[in-house]
C-alpha positions, 0 to 999 in steps of 0.5 A: 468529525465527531471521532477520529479515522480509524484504519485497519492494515499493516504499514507495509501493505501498499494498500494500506499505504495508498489509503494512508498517504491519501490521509496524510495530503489530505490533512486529516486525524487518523488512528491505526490498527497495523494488523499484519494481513495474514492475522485477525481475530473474529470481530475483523472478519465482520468488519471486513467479510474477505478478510481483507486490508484495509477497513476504514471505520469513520464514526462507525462507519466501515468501508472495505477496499483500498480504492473504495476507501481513497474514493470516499476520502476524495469525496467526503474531504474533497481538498487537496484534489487527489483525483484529475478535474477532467473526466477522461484524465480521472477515468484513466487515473482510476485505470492506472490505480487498477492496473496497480491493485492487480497486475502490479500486485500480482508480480511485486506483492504476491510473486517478490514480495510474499516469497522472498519477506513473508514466505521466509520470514513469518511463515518461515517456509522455503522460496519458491525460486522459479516463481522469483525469477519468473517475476524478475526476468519476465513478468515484472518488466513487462508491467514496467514496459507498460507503466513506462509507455504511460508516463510523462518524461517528468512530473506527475502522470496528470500535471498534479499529484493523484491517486495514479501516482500514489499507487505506483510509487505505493507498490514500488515501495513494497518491493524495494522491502526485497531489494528490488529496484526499476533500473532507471537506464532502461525505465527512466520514466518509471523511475523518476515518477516513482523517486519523486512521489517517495520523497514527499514529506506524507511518504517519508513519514510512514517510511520511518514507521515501515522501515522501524518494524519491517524485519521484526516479529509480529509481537515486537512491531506495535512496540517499536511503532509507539516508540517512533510516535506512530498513531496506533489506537489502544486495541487491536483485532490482531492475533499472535499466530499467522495464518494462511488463507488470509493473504488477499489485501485490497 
């Protein structure tokens, strides 16, 4: 590798954080650019045309999208294997890894997340209540009803670590930012899945670097992750002010 990963996205987009942990098991050099998701100026707009996180550039060349990206990490350094051998269990660790990107998304990111974090603490606009509960009394248990009919009663969902278990322990992670935790009486499968998978060494990292700049504003954040030892790169396509319209990650 003539040049170091680069990747583009906020520590704490769970999308960003699949593609990291992937880096991290896989053992490989990377550098980041931690934008928040709802800033970048015109040069991350060519590198990514919907203005998504996160980019991977790899020697200059940039790939968008968080399971496009985990997808040619596995290919290109096939070692640890993050995807199943067996053709049927990979077709369902990739299902799994969707259902996250947009179910789980929806209802942990966009309908928790966003309202009780960024809604309030970046754009320092009012929750919308309705949409919380909705989320919490309804909509969030549903995907754990399903995610919980999914899982094995210990262990990794396919025997192994994969890219299933990643992302669910990924998005978990997020809404724990809001104090939101899987009541293990009623979901034990889902909570055991998602504490084993938090508590490797690759997760424990980048939680130091969350947990650092998690309530601290934009231009506090790439401080304080240089002072923890995070592998920022010298630049960033960061801008000061956020804006709306540029919530979408992937």
């Amino acid at each position: 590798m003539s040049a170091r990963l680069k990747i583009i996205g906020n520590y704490l987009s769970p999308y960003v954080r699949k593609v990291l942990v992937c880096l991290e098991l896989k053992g490989l050099d990377y550098e980041i650019d931690p934008i928040a998701p709802f800033v970048g100026n015109d040069k991350f707009s060519q590198l990514s045309p919907l203005r998504r996180v996160p980019v991977l550039i790899d020697d200059g060349f940039v790939l968008n999208d968080s399971s496009v990206i985990c997808q040619y990490l596995e290919d290109r350094y096939p070692t640890p294997m993050l995807y199943p051998p067996d053709l049927g269990d990979r077709a369902l660790a990739r299902w799994l890894e969707e259902y996250c990107d947009t179910r789980l998304a929806d209802v942990l990111v966009w309908r928790l997340f966003y309202q009780l974090g960024v809604k309030r603490y970046l754009f320092h606009e009012e929750t919308d209540q309705a949409t919380v509960q909705q989320a919490r009394e309804v909509e969030i248990p549903a995907t754990l009803d399903y995610l919980e009919n999914q899982l094995p009663d210990d262990g990794f969902v396919f025997g192994t670590l994969s890219i299933a278990d990643i992302s669910i322990a990924s998005f978990f992670r997020t809404a724990s930012f809001v104090r939101y935790v899987i009541d293990p009486a009623r979901w034990s499968r889902c909570a055991t899945l998602v504490a084993q998978v938090q508590a490797l060494p690759a997760f424990q990292k980048l939680a130091r670097f969350e947990d650092c700049m998690l309530r601290l504003p934009l231009a506090e954040q790439r401080e304080a992750l240089l002072m923890v030892g995070a592998p920022l790169c010298s630049d960033t396509l960061g801008t000061a002010t956020p804006r709306h319209g540029l919530r979408r990650e992937s």
